[in-house]
C-alpha positions as CSV (number, residue, x, y, z in Angstrom):
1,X,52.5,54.9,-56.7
2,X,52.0,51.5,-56.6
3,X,54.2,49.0,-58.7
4,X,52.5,46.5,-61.2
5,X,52.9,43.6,-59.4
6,X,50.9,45.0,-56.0
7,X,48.4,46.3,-58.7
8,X,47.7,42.8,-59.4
9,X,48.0,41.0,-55.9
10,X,45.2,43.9,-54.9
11,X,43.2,42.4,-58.2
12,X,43.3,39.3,-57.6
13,X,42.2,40.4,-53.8
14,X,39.2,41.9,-55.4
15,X,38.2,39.4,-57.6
16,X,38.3,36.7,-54.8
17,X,36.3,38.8,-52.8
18,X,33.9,39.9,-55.3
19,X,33.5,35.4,-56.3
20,X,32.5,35.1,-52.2
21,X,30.3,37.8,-52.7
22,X,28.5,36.1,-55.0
23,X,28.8,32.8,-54.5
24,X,26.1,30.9,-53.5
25,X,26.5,27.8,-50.1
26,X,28.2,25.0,-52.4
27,X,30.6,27.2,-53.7
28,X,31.5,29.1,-50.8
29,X,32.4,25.8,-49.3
30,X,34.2,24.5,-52.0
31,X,36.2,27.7,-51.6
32,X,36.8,27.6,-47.9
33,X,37.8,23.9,-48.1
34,X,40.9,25.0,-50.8
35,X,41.8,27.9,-48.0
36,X,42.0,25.3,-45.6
37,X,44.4,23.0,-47.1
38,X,46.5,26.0,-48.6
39,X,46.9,28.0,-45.5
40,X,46.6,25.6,-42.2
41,X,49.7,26.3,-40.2
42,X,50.2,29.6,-41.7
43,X,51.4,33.1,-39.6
44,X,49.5,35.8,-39.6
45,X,52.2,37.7,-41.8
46,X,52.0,34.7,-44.4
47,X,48.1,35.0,-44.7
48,X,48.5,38.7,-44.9
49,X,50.9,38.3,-48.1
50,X,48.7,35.4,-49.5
51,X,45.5,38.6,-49.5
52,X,48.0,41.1,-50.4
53,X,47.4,42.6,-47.1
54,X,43.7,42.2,-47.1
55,X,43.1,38.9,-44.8
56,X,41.0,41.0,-42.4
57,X,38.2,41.5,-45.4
58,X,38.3,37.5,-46.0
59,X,38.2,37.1,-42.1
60,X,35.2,39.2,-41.8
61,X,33.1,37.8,-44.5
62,X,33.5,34.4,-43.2
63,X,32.6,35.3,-39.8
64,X,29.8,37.5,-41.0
65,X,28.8,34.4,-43.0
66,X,28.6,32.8,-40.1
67,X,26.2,34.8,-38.2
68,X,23.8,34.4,-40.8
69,X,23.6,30.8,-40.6
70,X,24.9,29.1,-37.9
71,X,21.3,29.0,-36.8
72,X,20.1,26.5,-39.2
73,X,23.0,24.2,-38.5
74,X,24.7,24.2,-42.4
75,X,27.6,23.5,-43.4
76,X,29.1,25.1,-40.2
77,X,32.6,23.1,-39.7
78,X,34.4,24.2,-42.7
79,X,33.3,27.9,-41.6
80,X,34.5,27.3,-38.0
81,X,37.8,25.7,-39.1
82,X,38.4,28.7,-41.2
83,X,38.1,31.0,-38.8
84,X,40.1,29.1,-36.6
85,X,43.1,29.2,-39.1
86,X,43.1,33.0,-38.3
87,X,42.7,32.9,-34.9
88,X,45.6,30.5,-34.3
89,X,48.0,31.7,-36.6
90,X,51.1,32.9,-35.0
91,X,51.4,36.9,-34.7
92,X,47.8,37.1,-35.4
93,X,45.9,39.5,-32.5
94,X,44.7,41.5,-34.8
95,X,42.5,38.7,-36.3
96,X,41.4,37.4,-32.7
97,X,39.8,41.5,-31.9
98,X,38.2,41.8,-35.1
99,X,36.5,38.3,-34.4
100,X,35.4,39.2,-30.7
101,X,34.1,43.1,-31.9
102,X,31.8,41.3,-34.4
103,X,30.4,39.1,-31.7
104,X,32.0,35.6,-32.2
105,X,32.1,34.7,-28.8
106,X,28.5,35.1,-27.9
107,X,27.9,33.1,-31.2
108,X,30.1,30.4,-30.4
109,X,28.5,29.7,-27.3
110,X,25.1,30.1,-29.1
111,X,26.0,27.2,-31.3
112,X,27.1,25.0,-28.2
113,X,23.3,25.1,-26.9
114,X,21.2,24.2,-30.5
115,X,19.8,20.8,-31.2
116,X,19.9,21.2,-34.7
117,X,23.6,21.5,-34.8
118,X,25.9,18.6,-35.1
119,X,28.5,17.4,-32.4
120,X,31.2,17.9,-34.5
121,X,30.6,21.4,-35.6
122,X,30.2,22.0,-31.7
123,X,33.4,20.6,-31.2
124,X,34.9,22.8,-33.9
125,X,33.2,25.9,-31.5
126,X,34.7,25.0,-28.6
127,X,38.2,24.6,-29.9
128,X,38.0,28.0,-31.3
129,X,37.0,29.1,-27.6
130,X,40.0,27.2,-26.6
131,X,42.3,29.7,-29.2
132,X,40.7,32.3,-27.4
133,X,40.9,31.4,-23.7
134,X,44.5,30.7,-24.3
135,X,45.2,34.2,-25.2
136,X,45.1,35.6,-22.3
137,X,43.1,36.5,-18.8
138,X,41.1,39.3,-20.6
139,X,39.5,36.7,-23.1
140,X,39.1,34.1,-19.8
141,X,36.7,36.8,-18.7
142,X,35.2,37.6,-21.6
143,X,33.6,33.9,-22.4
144,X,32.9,34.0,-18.6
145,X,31.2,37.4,-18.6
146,X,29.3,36.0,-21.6
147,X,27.6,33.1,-19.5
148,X,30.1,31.0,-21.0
149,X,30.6,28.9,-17.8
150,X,26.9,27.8,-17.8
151,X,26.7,27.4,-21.8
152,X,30.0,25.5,-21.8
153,X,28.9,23.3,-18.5
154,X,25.3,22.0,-20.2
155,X,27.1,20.8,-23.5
156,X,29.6,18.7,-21.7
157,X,26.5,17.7,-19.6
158,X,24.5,17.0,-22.8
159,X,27.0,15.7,-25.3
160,X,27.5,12.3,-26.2
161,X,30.8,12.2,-27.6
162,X,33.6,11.2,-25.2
163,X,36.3,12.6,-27.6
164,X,34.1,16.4,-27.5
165,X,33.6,16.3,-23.8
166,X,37.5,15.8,-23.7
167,X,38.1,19.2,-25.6
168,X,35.7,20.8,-23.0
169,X,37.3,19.8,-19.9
170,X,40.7,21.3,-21.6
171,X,38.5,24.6,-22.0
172,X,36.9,24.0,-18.8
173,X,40.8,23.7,-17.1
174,X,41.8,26.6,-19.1
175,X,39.5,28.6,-18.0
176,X,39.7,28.0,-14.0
177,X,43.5,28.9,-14.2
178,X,45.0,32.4,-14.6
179,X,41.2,34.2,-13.8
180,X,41.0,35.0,-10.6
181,X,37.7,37.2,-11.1
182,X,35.7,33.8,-12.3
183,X,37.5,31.3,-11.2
184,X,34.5,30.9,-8.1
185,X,32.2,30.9,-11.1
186,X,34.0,27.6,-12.9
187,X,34.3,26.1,-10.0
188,X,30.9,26.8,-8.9
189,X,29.5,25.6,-12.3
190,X,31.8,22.2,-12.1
191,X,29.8,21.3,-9.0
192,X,26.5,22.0,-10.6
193,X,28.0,19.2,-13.3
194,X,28.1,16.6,-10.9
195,X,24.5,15.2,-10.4
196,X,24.0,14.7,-14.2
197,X,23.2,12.1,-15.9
198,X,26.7,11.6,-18.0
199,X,29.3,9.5,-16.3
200,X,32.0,10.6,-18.5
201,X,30.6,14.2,-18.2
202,X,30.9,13.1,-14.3
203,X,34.2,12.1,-14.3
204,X,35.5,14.9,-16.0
205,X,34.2,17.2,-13.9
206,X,35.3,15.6,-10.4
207,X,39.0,15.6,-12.3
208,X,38.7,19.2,-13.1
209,X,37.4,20.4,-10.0
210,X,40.4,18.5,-8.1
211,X,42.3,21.1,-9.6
212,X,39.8,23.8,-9.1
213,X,39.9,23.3,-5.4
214,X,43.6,24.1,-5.0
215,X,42.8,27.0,-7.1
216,X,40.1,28.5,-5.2
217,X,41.5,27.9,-1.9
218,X,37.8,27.7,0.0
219,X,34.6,25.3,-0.7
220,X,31.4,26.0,-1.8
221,X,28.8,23.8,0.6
222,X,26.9,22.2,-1.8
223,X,30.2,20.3,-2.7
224,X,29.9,18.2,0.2
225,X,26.1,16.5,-1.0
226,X,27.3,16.2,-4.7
227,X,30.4,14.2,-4.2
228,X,28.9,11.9,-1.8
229,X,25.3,11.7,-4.3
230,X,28.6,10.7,-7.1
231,X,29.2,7.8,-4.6
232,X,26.0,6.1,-5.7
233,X,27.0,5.5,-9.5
234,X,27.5,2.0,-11.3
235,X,30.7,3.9,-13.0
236,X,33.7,2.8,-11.0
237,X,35.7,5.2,-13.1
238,X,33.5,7.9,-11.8
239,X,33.6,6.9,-8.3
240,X,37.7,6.3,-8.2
241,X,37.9,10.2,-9.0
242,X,34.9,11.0,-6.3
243,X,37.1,9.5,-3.9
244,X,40.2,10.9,-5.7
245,X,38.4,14.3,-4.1
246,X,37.2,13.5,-1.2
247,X,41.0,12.5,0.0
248,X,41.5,16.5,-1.1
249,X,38.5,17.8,0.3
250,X,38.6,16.3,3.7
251,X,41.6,18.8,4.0
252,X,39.4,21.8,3.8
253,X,36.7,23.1,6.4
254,X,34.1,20.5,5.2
255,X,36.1,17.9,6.5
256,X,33.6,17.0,9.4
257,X,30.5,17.1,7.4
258,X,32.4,14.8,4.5
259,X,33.2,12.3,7.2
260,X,29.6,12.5,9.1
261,X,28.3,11.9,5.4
262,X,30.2,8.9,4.3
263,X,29.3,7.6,8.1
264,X,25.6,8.0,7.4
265,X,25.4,6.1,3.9
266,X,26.5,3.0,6.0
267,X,23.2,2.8,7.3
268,X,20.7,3.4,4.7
269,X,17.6,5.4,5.8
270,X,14.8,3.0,6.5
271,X,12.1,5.0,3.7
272,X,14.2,3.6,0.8
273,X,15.2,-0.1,2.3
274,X,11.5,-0.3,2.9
275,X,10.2,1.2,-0.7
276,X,12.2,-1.5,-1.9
277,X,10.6,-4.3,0.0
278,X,7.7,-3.1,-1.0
279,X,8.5,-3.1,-4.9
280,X,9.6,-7.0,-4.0
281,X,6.4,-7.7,-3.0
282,X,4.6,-6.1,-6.2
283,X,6.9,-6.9,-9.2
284,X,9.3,-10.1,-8.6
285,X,11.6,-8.7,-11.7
286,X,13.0,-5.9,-9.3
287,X,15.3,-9.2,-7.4
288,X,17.5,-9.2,-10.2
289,X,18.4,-5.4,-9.6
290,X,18.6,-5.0,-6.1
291,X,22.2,-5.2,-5.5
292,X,22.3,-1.8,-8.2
293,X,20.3,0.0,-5.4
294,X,21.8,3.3,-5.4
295,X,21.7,3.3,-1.9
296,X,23.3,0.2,-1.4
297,X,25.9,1.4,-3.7
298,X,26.7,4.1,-1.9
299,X,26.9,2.3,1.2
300,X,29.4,-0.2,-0.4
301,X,31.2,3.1,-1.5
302,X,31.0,4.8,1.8
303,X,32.9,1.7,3.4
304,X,35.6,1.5,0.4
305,X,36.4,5.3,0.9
306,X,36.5,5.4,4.7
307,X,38.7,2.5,4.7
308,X,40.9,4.8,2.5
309,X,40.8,7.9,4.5
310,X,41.4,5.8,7.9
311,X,44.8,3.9,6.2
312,X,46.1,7.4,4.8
313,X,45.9,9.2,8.4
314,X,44.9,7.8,11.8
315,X,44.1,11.1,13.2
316,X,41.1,10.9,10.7
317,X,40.5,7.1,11.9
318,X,40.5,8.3,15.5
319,X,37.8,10.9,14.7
320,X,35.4,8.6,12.8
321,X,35.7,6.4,16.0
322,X,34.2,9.3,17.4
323,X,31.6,9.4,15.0
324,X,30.6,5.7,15.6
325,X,32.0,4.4,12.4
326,X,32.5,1.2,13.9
327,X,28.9,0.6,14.6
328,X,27.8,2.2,11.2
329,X,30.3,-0.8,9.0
330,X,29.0,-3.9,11.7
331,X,25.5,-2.6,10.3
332,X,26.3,-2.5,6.9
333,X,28.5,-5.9,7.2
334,X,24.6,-7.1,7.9
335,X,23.2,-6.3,5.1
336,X,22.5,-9.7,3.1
337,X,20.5,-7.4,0.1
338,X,23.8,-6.4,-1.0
339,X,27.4,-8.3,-0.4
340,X,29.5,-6.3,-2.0
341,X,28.6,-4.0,0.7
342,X,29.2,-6.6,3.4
343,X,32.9,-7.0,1.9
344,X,34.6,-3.8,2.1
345,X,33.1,-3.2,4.8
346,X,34.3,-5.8,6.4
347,X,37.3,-5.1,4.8
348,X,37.5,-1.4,6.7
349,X,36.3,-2.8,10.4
350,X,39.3,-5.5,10.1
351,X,42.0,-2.3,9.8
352,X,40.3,-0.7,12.9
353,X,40.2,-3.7,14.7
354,X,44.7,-4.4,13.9
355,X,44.8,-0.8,14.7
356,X,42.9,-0.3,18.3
357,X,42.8,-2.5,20.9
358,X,39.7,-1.3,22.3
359,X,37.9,-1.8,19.2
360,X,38.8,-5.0,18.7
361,X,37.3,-5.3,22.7
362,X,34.0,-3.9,21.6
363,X,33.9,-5.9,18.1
364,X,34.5,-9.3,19.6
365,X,31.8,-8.9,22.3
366,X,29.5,-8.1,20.1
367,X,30.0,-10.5,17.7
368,X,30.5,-13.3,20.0
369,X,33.3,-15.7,20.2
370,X,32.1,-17.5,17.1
371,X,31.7,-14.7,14.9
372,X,34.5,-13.0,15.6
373,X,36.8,-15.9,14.6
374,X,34.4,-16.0,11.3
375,X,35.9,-12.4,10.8
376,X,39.5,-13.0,11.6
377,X,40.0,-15.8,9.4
378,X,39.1,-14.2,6.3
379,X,37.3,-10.6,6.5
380,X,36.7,-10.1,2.8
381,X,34.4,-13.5,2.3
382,X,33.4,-13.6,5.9
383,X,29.8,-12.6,4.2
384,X,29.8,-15.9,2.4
385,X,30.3,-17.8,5.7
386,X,27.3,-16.3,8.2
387,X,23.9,-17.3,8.5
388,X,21.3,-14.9,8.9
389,X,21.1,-15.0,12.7
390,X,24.7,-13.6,12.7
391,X,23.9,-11.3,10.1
392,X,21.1,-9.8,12.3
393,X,23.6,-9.8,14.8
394,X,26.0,-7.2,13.0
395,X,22.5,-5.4,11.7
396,X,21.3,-4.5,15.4
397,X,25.0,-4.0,16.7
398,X,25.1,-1.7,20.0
399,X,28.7,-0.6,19.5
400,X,29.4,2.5,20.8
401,X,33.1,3.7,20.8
402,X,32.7,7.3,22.4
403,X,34.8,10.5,22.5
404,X,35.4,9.8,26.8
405,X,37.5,6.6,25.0
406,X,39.8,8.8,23.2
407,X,42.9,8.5,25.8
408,X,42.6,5.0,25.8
409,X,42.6,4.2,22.0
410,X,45.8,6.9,22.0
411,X,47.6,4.7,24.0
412,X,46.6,1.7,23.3
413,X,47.3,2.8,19.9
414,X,50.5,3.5,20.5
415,X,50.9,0.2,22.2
416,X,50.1,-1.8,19.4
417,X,51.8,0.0,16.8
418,X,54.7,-0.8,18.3
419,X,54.5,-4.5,19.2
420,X,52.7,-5.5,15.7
421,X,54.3,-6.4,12.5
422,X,54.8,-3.6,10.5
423,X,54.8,-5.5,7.4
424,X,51.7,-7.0,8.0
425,X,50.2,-3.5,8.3
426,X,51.8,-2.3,5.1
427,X,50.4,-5.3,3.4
428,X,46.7,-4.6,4.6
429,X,47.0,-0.8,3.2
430,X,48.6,-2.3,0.1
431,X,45.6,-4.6,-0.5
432,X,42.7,-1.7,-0.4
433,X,44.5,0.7,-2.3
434,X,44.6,-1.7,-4.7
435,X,40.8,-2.4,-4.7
436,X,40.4,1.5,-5.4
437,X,43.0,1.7,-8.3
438,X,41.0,-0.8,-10.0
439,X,37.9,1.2,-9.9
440,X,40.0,3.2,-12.7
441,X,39.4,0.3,-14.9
C-alpha cells in the first residue's frame, strides 16, 4: 500500500497534468516558464522526485506539444528550453530515448529549415541537438542519418546571427569527431558551405574543416576550387582561415593542383579583364569599384599566400619555380587596375629573388638595370614609383625558370644560404607573416 504522503505527491502529479491538459497557449507557457526557473540545473533523480516519479508524462506532453505546433512558429523557445532541461539533466538517458522514439530529432531539424520561425527559437533547436550529439556516437549518426548534415549546413548558410552560427559550428565540430561512419558526410557538407554568400558562415566552415581534414585523412576534389573561389572575398577574416587551410591542405595529394591554382589567379583570364573594360566604357561609376574585382582580389590573394607557402618550405618554393611562378607575380606586379595586387606580389618575387641566384639573373634582365634597382630599393611601394612603360614591361614578362634549371637553383641555393645574413632572412619572413595575421583583424 501506498503511504499518505506518496498518495498525495501522485495527486498533485495528476492535477498538474490534468491543468496542462486543459490549459489553453498562454497558460501553458506561463506554466513552462515556472518549470524553467524551478528546475534548471536539476538531475534526472531530482526532477523525478519533483513528479513523484512521473517526469516522463510531463516530458512527453511537452514534446507532443511541440509537434503540434512548431509549425506555425509560436511560442516555441520556452517549449525547447523545457525540453532541454530534461535532456541535459545529469543521469537522465531515459529522457533523451523517450524524446528520440517520439521523433524529436527529425523535428528539430524541421524547425532549423522554416521561415516563419525565429532565430532564436532555432538556436534553442540546435542546442538541444548539441545535448544529443554529445551523448554519444549512436546519436552522431542518428542526426546524420536524418539528413542532419545538410539541414544543419543551410541554416548556418542562411542565418544571420553571428552568435547562432557560433552554436552550429560547435554542433558542426561535434559531430565530425567520434563518427567515423559520417564523418565523409560533414566534411563533404562543410565544403558545400564554402561558396555561400555568408562570410561568417565562410569562416566558420574553413575553421571547422581544418579540423575535419586531419579527421578524415583524404580530400574530397572539389575542395581544391572552393578554397581558392574563398580567396576572392572582401573578408580578410575569411581569407586568413582560407589560407590557414591551404598551408594544411598542400600536405595532402592535392598539393600540385592547390599550387598550379594559386599560380593561375596571378594572371587573370583575359574574358573577365576585358568584361571589365568593357563595363568602363558603358557606365563610368564601375572606376570607383574596380580594385573590389573578385578577380583582382584573388590575384592579390594568390600572391600573399604563395609568398606564405614559399617562406614556410623551400622545397615548395623550388616547385612553383617549376610552375613558372616567377613569371605569373612579374605579370601581376603589372597590373596598374589593382595595386594592392602589385604589392604583395612584389613582396613574394623579392623572397625568390634573396633566395635563388638564378632568379634574381632572370628578374634583373628582364626588368632592366633601372627597374630592377626600382625593385630592390623598396619592393612593397615599388608600384608607386613605375610608369606605365615599366609596368607593361612586368605585364609581357618572358621569364621562364624551367624544371632543366633545377640543379642549378639547388646549388646555388645552397650557396647563398650560406653566405647571406640570416637575420635579414628571418626579418623578411617576419614581415609577411605579419601581413597575414592581420587579415584576422
Amino acid at each position: 500500500m501506498t503511504s499518505i504522503k506518496e498518495q498525495a505527491a501522485i495527486s498533485r502529479l495528476l492535477s498538474f497534468l490534468q491543468e496542462w491538459d486543459n490549459a489553453g497557449k498562454s497558460l501553458r507557457t506561463q506554466i513552462l516558464t515556472t518549470f524553467i526557473e524551478t528546475n534548471q540545473g536539476k538531475t534526472g533523480p531530482e526532477l523525478e522526485l519533483e513528479f513523484s516519479q512521473g517526469a516522463s508524462l510531463f516530458l512527453i506532453r511537452v514534446t507532443t506539444w511541440l509537434r503540434i505546433i512548431y509549425m506555425t512558429g509560436l511560442d516555441l523557445e520556452m517549449i525547447l528550453r523545457s525540453i532541454g532541461i530534461f535532456l541535459s539533466a545529469v543521469s537522465s538517458n531515459r529522457y533523451l530515448i523517450e524524446f528520440l522514439e517520439i521523433g524529436g530529432v527529425l523535428t528539430l531539424l524541421e524547425i532549423l529549415g522554416l521561415e516563419k520561425i525565429k532565430e532564436e527559437d532555432k538556436k534553442e533547436s540546435i542546442k538541444l541537438l548539441q545535448i544529443i550529439a554529445n551523448t554519444g556516437r549512436k546519436y552522431k549518426e542518428l542526426i546524420c542519418e536524418s539528413y542532419g548534415v545538410r539541414a544543419i549546413a543551410e541554416f548556418l548558410a542562411k542565418s544571420k546571427s553571428e552568435e547562432t552560427q557560433e552554436e552550429v559550428q560547435v554542433l558542426l565540430d561535434t559531430l565530425v569527431h567520434g563518427n567515423p561512419k559520417y564523418q565523409n558526410q560533414v566534411y563533404k557538407g562543410l565544403i558545400a558551405l564554402l561558396p555561400c554568400g555568408s562570410p561568417k558562415a565562410q569562416q566558420l566552415a574553413l575553421q571547422t574543416l581544418k579540423t575535419a581534414q586531419s579527421i578524415v585523412g583524404a580530400t574530397h576534389p572539389s575542395i581544391v576550387d572552393c578554397v581558392l573561389m574563398v580567396l576572392s572575398t572582401v573578408h580578410l577574416e575569411v581569407q586568413y582561415e582560407a589560407i590557414e587551410l591551404i598551408k594544411d591542405l598542400i600536405h595532402y595529394d592535392v598539393r600540385l593542383p592547390l599550387l598550379k591554382g594559386l599560380i593561375a589567379m596571378l594572371i587573370p583570364p583575359v574574358k573577365e579583364t576585358s568584361k571589365l573594360q568593357a563595363r568602363i566604357f558603358s557606365d563610368s561609376s564601375i572606376l570607383q569599384i574596380t580594385t573590389q574585382l573578385p578577380v583582382f582580389l584573388q590575384q592579390a590573394a594568390a600572391a600573399k599566400t604563395i609568398g606564405i607557402l614559399a617562406r614556410s618550405d623551400l622545397n615548395l618554393a623550388e616547385e612553383m619555380l617549376h610552375l613558372r611562378v616567377i613569371h605569373s607575380l612579374m605579370s601581376a606586379m603589372g597590373n596598374t587596375d589593382h595595386s594592392n595586387s602589385q604589392r604583395l606580389a612584389s613582396l613574394t618575387l623579392e623572397y625568390f629573388v634573396q633566395m635563388f641566384p638564378l632568379v634574381e639573373e632572370h628578374v634583373r634582365n628582364s626588368m632592366g638595370e633601372e627597374l630592377y634597382q626600382l625593385f630592390l630599393s623598396d619592393a612593397e611601394i615599388l608600384y608607386t614609383k613605375i610608369d606605365s612603360i615599366q609596368a607593361d614591361i612586368l605585364a609581357a614578362n618572358k621569364v621562364n625558370v624551367t624544371r632543366d634549371s633545377c640543379d642549378h637553383i639547388n646549388n646555388s641555393c645552397i650557396s647563398f644560404s650560406t653566405s647571406s645574413d640570416a637575420s635579414n632572412q628571418v626579418g623578411g619572413i617576419s614581415d609577411f607573416e605579419k601581413l597575414h595575421s592581420e587579415s584576422r583583424e
